[in-house]
Biopython code that builds the backbone (N, CA, C, O; Angstrom):
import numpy as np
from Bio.PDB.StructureBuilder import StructureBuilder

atoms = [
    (1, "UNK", "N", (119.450, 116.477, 117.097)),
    (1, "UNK", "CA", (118.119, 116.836, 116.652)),
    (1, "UNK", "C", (117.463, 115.611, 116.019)),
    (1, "UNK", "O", (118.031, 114.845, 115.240)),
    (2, "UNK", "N", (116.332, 115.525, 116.399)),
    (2, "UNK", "CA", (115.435, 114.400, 116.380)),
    (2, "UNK", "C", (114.987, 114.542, 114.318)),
    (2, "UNK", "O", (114.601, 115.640, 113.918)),
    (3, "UNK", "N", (115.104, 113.457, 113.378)),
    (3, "UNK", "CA", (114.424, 113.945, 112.123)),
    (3, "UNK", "C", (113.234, 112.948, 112.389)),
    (3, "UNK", "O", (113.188, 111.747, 112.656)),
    (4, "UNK", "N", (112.216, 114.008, 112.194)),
    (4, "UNK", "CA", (111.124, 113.524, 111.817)),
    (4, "UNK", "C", (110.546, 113.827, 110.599)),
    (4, "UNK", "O", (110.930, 114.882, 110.093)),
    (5, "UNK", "N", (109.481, 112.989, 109.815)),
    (5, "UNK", "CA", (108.975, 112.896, 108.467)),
    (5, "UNK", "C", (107.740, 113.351, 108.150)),
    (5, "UNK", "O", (107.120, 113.215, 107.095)),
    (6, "UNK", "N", (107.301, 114.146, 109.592)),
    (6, "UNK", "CA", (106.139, 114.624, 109.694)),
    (6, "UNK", "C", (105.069, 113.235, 110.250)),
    (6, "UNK", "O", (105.251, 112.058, 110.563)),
    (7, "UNK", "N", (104.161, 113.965, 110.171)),
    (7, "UNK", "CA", (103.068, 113.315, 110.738)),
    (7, "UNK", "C", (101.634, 113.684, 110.588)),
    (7, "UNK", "O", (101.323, 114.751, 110.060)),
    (8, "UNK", "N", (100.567, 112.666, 111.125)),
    (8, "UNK", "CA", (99.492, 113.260, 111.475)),
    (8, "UNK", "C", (99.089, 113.710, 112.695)),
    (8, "UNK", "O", (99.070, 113.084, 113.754)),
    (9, "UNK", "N", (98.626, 115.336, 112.385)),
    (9, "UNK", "CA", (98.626, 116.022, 113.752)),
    (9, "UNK", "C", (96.987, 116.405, 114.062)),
    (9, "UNK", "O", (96.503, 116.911, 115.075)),
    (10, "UNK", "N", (96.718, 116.229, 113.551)),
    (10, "UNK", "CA", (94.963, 116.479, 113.692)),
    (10, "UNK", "C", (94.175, 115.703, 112.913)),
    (10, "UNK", "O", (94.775, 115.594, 111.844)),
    (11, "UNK", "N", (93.004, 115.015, 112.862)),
    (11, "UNK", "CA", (91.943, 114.110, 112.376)),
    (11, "UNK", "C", (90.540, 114.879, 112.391)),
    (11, "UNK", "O", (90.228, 115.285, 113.510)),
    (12, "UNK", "N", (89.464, 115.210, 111.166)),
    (12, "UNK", "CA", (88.393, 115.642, 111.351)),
    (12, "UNK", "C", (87.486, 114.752, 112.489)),
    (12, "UNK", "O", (86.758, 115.291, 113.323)),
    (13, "UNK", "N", (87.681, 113.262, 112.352)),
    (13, "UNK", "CA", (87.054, 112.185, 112.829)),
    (13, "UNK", "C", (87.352, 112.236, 114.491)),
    (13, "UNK", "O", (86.462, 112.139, 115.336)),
    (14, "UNK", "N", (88.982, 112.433, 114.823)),
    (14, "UNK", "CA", (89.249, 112.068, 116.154)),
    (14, "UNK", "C", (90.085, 112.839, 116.869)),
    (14, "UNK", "O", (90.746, 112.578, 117.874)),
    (15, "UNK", "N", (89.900, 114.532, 115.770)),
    (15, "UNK", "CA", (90.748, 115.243, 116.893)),
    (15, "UNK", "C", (91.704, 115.329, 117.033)),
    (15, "UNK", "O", (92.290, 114.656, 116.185)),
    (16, "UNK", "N", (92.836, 116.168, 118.152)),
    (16, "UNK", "CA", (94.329, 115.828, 118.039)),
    (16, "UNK", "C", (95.293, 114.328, 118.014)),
    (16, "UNK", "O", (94.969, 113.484, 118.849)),
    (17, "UNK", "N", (96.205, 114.072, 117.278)),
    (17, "UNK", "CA", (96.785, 113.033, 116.935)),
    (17, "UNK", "C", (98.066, 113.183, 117.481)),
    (17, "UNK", "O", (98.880, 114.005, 117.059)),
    (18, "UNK", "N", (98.364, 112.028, 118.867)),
    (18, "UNK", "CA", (100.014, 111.970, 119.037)),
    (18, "UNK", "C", (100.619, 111.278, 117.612)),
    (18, "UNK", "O", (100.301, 110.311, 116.919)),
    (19, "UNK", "N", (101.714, 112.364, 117.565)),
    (19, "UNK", "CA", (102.663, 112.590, 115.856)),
    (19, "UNK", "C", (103.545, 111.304, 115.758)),
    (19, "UNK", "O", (103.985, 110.906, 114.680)),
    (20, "UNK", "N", (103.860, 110.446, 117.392)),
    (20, "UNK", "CA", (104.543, 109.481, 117.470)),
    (20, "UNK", "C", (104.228, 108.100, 116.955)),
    (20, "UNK", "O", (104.730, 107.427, 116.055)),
    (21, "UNK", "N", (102.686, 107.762, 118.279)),
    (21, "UNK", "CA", (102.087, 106.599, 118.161)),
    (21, "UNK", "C", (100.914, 106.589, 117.054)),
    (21, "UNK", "O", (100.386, 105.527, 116.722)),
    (22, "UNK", "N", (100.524, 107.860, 116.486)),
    (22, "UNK", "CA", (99.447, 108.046, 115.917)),
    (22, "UNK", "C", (98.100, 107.473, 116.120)),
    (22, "UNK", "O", (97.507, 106.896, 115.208)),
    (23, "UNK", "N", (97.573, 107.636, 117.394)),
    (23, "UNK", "CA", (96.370, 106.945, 118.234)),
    (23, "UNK", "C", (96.064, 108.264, 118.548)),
    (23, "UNK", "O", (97.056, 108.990, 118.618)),
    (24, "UNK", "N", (94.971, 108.805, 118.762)),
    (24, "UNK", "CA", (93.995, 110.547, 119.421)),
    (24, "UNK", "C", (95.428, 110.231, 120.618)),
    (24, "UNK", "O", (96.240, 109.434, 121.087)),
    (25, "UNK", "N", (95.023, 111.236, 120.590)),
    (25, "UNK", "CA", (95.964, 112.484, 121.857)),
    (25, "UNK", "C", (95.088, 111.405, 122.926)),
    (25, "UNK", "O", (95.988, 110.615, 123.212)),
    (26, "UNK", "N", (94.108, 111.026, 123.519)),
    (26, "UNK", "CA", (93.470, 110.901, 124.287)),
    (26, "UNK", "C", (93.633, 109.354, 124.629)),
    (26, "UNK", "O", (93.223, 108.926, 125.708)),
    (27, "UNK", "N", (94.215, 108.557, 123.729)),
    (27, "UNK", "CA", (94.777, 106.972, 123.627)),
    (27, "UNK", "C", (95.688, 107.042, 123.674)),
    (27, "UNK", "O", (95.844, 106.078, 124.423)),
    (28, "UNK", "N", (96.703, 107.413, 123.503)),
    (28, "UNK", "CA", (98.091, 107.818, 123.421)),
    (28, "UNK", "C", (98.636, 106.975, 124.015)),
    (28, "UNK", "O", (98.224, 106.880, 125.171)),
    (29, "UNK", "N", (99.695, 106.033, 123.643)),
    (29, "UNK", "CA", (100.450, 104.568, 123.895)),
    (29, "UNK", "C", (101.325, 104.800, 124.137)),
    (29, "UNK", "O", (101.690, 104.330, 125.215)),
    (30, "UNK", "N", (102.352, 105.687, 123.360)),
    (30, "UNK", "CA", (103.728, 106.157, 122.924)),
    (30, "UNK", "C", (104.527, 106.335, 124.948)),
    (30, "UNK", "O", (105.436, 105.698, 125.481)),
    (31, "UNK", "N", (103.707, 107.375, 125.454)),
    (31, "UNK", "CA", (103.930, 108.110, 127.088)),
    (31, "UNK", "C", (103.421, 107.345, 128.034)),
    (31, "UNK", "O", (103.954, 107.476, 129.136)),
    (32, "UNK", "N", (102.353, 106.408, 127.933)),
    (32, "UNK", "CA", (101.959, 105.484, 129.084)),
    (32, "UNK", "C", (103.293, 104.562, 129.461)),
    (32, "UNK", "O", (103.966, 104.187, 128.501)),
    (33, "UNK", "N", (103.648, 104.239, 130.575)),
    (33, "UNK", "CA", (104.704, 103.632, 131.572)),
    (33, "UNK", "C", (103.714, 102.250, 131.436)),
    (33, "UNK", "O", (102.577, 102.170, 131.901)),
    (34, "UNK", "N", (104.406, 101.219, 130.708)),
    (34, "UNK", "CA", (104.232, 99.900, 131.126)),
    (34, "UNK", "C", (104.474, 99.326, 132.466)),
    (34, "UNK", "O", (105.591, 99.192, 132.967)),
    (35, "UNK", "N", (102.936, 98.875, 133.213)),
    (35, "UNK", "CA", (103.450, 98.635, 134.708)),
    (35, "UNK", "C", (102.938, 97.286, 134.667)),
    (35, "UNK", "O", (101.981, 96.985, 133.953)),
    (36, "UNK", "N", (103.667, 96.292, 135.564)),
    (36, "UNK", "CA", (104.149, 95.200, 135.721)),
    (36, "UNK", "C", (102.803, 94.404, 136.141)),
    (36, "UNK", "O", (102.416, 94.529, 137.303)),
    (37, "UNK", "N", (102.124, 93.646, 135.303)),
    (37, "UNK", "CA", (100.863, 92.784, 135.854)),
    (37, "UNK", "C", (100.869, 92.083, 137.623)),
    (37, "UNK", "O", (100.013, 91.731, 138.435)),
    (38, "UNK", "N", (101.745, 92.126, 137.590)),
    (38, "UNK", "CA", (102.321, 91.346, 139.108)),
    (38, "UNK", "C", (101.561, 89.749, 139.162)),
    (38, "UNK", "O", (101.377, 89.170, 138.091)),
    (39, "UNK", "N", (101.308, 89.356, 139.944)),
    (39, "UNK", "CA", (100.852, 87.641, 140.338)),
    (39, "UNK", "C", (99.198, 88.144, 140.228)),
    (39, "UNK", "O", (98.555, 87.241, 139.692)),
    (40, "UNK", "N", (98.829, 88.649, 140.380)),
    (40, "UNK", "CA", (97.210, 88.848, 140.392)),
    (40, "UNK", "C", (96.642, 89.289, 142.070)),
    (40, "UNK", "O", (95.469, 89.610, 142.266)),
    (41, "UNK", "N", (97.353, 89.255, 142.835)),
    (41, "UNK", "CA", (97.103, 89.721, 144.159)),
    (41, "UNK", "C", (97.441, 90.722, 144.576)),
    (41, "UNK", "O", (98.562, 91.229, 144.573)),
    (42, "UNK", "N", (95.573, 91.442, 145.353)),
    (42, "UNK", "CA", (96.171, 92.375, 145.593)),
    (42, "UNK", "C", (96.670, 92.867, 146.899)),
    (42, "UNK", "O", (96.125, 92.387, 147.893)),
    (43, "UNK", "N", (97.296, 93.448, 147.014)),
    (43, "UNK", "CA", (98.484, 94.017, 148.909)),
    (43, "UNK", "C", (97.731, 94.734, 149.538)),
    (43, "UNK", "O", (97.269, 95.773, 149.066)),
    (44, "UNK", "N", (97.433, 94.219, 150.933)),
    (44, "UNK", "CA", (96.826, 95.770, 151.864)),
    (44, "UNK", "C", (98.029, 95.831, 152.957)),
    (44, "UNK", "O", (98.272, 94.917, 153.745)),
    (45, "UNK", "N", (98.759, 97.091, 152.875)),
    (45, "UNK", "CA", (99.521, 96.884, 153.819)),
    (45, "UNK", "C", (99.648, 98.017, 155.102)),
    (45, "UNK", "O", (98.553, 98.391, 155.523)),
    (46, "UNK", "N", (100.733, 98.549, 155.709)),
    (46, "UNK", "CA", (100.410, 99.056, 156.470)),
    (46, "UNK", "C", (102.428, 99.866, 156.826)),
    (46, "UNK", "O", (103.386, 99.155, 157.132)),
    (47, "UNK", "N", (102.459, 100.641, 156.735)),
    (47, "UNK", "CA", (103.520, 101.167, 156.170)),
    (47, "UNK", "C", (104.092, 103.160, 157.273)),
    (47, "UNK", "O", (103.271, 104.075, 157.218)),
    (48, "UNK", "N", (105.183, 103.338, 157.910)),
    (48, "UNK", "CA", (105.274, 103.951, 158.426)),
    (48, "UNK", "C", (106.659, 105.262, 158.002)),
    (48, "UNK", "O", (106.759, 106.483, 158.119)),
    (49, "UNK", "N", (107.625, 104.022, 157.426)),
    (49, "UNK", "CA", (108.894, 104.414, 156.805)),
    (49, "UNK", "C", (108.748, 105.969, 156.055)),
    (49, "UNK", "O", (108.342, 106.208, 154.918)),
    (50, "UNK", "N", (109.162, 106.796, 156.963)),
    (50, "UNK", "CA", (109.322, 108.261, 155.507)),
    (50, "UNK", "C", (108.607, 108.953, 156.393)),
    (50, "UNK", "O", (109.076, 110.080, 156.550)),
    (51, "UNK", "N", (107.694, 108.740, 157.012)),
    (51, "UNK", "CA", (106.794, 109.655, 157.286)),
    (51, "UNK", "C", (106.446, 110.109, 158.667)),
    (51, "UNK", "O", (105.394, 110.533, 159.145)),
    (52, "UNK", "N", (107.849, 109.862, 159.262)),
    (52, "UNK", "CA", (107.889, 110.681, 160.910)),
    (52, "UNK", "C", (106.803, 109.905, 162.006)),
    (52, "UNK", "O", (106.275, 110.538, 162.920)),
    (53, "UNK", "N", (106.601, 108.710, 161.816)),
    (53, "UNK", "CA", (105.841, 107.560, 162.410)),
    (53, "UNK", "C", (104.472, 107.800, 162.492)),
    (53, "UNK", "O", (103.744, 107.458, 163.424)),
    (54, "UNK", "N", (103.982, 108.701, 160.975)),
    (54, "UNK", "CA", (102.555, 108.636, 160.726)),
    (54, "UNK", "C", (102.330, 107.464, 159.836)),
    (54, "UNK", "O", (103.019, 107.374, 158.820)),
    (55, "UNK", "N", (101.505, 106.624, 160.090)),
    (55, "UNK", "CA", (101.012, 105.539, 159.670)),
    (55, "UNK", "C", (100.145, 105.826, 158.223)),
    (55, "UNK", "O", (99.106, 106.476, 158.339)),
    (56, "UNK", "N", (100.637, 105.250, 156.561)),
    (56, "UNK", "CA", (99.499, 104.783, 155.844)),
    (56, "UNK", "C", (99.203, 103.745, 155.448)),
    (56, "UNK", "O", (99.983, 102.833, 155.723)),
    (57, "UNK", "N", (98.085, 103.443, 154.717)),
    (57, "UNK", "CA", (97.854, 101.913, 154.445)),
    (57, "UNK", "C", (98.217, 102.332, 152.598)),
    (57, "UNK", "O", (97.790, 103.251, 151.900)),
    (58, "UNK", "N", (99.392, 100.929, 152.219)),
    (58, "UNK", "CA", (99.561, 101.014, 151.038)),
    (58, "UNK", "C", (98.938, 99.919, 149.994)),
    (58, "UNK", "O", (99.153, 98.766, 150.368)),
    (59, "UNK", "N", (98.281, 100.016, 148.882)),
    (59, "UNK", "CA", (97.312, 99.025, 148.594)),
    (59, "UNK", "C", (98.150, 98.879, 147.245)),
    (59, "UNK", "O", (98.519, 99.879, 146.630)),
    (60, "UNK", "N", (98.482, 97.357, 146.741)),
    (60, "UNK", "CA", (99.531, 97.549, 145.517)),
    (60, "UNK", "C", (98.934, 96.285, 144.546)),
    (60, "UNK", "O", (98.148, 95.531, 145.120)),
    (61, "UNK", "N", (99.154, 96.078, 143.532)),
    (61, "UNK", "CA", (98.719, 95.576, 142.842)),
    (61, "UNK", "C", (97.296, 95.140, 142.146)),
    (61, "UNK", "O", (96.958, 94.037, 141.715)),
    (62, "UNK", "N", (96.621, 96.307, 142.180)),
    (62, "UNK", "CA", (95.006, 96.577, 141.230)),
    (62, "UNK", "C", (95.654, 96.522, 139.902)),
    (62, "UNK", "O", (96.597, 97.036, 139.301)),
    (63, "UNK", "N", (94.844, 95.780, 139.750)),
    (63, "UNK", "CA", (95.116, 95.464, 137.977)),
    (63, "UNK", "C", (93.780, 96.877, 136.918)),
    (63, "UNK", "O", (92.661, 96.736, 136.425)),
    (64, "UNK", "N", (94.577, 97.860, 137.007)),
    (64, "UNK", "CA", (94.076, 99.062, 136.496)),
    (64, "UNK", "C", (95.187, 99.950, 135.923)),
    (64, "UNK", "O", (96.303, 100.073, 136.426)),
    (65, "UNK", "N", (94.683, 100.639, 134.652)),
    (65, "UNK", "CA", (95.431, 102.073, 134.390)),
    (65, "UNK", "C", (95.237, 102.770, 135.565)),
    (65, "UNK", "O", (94.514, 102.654, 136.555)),
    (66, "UNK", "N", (96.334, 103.747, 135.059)),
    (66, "UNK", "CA", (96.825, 104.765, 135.795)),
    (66, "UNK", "C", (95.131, 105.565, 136.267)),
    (66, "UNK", "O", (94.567, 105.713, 137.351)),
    (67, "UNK", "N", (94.795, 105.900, 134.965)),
    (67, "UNK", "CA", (93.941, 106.734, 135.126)),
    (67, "UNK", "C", (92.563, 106.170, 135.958)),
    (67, "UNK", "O", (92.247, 106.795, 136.971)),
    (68, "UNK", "N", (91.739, 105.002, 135.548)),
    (68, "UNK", "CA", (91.054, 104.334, 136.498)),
    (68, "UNK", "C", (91.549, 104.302, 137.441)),
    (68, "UNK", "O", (90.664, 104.543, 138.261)),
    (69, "UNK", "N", (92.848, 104.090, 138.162)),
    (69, "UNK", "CA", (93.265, 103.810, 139.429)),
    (69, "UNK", "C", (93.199, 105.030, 140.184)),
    (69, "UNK", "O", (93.086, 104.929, 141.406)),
    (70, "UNK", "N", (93.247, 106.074, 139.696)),
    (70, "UNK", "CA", (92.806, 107.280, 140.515)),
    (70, "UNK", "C", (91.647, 107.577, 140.369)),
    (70, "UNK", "O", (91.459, 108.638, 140.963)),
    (71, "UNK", "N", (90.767, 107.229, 139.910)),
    (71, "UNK", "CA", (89.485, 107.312, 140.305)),
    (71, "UNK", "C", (89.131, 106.651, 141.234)),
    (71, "UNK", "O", (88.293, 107.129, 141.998)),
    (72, "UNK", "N", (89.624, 105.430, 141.446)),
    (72, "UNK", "CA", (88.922, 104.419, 142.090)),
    (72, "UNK", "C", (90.082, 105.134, 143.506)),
    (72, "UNK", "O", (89.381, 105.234, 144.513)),
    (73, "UNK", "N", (90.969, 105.423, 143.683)),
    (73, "UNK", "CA", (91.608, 105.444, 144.714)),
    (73, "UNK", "C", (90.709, 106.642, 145.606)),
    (73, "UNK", "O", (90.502, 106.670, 146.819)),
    (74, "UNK", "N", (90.295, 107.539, 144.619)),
    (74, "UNK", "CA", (88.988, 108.719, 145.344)),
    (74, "UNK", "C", (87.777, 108.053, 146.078)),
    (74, "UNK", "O", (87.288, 108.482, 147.123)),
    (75, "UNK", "N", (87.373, 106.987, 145.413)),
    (75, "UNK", "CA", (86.419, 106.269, 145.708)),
    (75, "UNK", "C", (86.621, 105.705, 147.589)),
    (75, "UNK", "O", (85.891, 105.853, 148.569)),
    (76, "UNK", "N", (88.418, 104.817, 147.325)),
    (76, "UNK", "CA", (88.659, 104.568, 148.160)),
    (76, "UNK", "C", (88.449, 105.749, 149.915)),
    (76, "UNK", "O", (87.926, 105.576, 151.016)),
    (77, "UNK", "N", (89.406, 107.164, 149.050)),
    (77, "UNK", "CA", (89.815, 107.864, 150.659)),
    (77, "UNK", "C", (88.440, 108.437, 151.270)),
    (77, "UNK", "O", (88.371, 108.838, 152.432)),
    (78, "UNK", "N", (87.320, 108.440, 150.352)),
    (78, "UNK", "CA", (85.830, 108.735, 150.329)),
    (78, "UNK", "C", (85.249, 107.997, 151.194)),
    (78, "UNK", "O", (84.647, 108.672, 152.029)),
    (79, "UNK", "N", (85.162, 106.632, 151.380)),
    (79, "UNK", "CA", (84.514, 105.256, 151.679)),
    (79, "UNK", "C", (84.984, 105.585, 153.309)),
    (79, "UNK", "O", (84.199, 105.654, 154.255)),
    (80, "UNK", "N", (86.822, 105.812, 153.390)),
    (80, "UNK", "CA", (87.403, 105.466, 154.531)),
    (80, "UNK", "C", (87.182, 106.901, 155.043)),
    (80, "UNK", "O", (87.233, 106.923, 156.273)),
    (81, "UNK", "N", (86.968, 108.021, 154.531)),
    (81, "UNK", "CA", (87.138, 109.127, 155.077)),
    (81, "UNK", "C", (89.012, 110.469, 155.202)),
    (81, "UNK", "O", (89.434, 111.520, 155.682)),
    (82, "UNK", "N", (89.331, 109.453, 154.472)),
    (82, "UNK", "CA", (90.514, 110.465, 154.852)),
    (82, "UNK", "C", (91.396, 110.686, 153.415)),
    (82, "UNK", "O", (91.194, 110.282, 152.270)),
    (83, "UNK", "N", (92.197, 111.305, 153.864)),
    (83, "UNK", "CA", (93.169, 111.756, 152.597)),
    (83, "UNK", "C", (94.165, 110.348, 151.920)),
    (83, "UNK", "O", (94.199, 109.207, 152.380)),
    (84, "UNK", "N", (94.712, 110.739, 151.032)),
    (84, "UNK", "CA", (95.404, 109.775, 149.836)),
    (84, "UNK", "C", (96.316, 110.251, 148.944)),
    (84, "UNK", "O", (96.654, 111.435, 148.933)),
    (85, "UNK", "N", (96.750, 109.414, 148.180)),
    (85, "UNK", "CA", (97.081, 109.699, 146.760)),
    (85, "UNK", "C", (97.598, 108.188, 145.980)),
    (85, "UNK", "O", (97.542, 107.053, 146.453)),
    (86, "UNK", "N", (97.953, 108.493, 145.042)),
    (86, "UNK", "CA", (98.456, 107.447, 143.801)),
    (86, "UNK", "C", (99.682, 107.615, 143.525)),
    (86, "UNK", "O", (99.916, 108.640, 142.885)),
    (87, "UNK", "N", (101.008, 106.630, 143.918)),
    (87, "UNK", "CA", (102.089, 106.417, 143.335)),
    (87, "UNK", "C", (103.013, 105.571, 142.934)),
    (87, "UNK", "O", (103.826, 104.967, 143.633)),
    (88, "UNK", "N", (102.821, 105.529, 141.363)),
    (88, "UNK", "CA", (103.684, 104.579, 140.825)),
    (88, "UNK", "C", (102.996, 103.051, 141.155)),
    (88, "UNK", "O", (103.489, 101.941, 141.352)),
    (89, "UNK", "N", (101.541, 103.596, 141.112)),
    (89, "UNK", "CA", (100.512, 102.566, 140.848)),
    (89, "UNK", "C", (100.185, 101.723, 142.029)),
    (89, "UNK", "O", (99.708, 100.599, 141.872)),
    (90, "UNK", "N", (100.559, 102.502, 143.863)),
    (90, "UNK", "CA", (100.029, 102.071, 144.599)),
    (90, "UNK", "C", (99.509, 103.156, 145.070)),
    (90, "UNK", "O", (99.739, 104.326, 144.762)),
    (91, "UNK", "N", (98.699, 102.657, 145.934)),
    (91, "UNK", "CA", (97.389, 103.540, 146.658)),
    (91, "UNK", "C", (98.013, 103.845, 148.150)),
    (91, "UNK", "O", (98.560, 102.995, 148.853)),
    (92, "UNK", "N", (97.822, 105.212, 148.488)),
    (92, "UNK", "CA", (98.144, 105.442, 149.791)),
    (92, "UNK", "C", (97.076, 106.007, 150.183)),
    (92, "UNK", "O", (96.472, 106.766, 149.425)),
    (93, "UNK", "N", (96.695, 105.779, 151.281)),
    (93, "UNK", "CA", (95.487, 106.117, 151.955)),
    (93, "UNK", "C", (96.162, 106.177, 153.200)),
    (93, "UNK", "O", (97.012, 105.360, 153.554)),
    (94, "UNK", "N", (95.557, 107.704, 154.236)),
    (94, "UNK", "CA", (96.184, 108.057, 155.573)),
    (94, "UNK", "C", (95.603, 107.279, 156.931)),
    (94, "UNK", "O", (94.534, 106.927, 157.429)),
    (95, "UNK", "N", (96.615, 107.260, 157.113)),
    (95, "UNK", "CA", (95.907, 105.904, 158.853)),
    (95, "UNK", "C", (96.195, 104.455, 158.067)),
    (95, "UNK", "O", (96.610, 104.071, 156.974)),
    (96, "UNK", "N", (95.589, 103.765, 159.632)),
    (96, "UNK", "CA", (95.328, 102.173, 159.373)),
    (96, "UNK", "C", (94.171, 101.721, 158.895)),
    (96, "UNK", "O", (93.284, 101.283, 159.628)),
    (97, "UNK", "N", (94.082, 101.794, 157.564)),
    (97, "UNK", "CA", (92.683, 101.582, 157.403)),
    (97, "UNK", "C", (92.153, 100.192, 156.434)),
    (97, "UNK", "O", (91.299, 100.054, 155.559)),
    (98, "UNK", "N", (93.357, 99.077, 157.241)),
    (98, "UNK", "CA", (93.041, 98.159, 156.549)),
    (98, "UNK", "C", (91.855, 96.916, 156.735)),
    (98, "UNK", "O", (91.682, 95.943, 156.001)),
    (99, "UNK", "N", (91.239, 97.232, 157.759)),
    (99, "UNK", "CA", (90.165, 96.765, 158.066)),
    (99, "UNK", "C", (88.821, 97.348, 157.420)),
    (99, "UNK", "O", (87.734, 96.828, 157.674)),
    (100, "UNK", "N", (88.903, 98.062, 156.873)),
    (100, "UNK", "CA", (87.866, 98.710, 156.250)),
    (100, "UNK", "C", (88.051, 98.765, 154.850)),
    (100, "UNK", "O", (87.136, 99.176, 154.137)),
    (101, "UNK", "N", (89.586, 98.243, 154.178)),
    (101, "UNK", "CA", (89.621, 98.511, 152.886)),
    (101, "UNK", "C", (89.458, 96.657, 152.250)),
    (101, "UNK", "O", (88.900, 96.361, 151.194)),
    (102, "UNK", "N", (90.066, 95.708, 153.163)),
    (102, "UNK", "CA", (89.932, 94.324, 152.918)),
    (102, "UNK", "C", (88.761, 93.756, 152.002)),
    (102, "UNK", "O", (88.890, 93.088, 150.976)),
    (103, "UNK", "N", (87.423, 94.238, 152.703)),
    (103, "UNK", "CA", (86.180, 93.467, 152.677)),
    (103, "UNK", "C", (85.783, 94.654, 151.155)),
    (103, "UNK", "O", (85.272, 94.097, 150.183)),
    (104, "UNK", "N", (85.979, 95.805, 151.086)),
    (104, "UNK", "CA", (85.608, 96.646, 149.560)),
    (104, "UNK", "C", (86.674, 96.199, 148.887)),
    (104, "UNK", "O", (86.201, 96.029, 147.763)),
    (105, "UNK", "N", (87.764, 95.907, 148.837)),
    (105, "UNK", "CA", (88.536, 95.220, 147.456)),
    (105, "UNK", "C", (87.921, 93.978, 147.312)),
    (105, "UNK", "O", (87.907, 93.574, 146.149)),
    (106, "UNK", "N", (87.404, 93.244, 148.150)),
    (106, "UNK", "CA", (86.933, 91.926, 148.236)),
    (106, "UNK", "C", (85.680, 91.765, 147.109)),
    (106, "UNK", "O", (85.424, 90.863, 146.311)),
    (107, "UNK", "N", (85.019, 93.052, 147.410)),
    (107, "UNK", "CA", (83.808, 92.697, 147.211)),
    (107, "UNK", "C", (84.193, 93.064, 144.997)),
    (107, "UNK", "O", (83.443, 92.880, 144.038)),
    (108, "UNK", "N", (85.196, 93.434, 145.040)),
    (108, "UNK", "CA", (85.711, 94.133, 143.434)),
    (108, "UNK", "C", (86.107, 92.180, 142.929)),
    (108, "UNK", "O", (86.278, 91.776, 141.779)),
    (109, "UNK", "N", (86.137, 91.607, 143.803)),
    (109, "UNK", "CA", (86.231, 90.187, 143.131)),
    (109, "UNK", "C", (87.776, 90.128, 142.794)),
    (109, "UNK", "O", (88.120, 89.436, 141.836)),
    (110, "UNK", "N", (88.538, 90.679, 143.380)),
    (110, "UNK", "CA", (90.077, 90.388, 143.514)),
    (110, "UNK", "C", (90.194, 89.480, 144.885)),
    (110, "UNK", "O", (89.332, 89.317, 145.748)),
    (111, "UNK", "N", (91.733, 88.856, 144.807)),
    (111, "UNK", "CA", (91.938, 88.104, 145.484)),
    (111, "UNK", "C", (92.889, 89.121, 146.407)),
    (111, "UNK", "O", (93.993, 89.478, 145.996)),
    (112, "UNK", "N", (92.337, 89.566, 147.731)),
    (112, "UNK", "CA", (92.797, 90.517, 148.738)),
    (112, "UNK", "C", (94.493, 90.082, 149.903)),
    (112, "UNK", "O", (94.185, 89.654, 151.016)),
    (113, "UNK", "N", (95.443, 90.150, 149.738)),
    (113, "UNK", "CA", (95.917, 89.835, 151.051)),
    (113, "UNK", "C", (96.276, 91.015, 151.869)),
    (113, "UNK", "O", (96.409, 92.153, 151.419)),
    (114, "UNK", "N", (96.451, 90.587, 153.353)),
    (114, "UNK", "CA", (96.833, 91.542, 154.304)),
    (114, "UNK", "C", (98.398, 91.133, 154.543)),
    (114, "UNK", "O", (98.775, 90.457, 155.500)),
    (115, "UNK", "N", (99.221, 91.637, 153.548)),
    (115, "UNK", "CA", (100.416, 91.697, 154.251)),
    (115, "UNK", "C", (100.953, 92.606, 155.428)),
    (115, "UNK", "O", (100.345, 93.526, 155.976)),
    (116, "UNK", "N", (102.493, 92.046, 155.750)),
    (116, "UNK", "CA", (103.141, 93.141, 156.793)),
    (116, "UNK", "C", (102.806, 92.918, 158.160)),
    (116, "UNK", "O", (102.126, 91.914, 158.369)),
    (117, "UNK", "N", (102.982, 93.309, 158.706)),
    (117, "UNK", "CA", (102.674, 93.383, 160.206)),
    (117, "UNK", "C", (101.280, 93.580, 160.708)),
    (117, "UNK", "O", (101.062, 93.636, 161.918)),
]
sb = StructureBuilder()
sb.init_structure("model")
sb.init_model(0)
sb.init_chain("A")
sb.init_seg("    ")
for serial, (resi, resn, name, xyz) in enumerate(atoms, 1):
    if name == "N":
        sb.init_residue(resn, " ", resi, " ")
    sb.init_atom(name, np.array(xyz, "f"), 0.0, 1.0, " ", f" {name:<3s}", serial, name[0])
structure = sb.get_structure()
């Protein structure tokens, strides 16, 4: 059993308080997964493994939270038209759609490569 000394659990000013990191429930430091800055480049790739030789394009290293990164990844399957998701801080988007995703990361002022095949 964990002793704890108590805490602050609520703020008139800011609302619920994680009891751990003591930052609003809504900043909360303590549960965010530190993910790896990488070299600054970002991956467009093109990826088949797992998935019964349906093709997605995997996009890896956006220098974003979790939470921006799924916004922006909506942005993405929107633009291209098709389905997606977010894991473990890369972008999957369905099909080959790296010709169409190159020139919009480009234009975000990151440095784009097309790895893989």
């Amino acid at each position: 059993m964990k002793n704890r000394s108590g805490g602050l659990v609520f703020s008139t000013e800011q609302g619920r308080m994680c009891p751990d990191c003591r930052h609003p429930v809504d900043e909360c430091v303590c549960g965010a997964p530190a993910r790896p800055s990488g070299d600054g480049v970002v991956r467009v790739s093109r990826e088949t493994k797992g998935r019964k030789g349906k093709g997605v394009t995997l996009i890896t290293g956006i220098p974003m939270d979790d939470k921006e990164l799924k916004a922006f990844a909506k942005v993405l399957k929107a633009r291209c038209g098709t389905g997606g998701t977010v894991k473990e801080g890369t972008v999957e988007i369905q099909g080959d759609q790296r010709d169409l995703l190159v020139p919009l990361l480009k234009e975000k002022g990151w440095t784009v490569k097309r790895s893989g095949g």
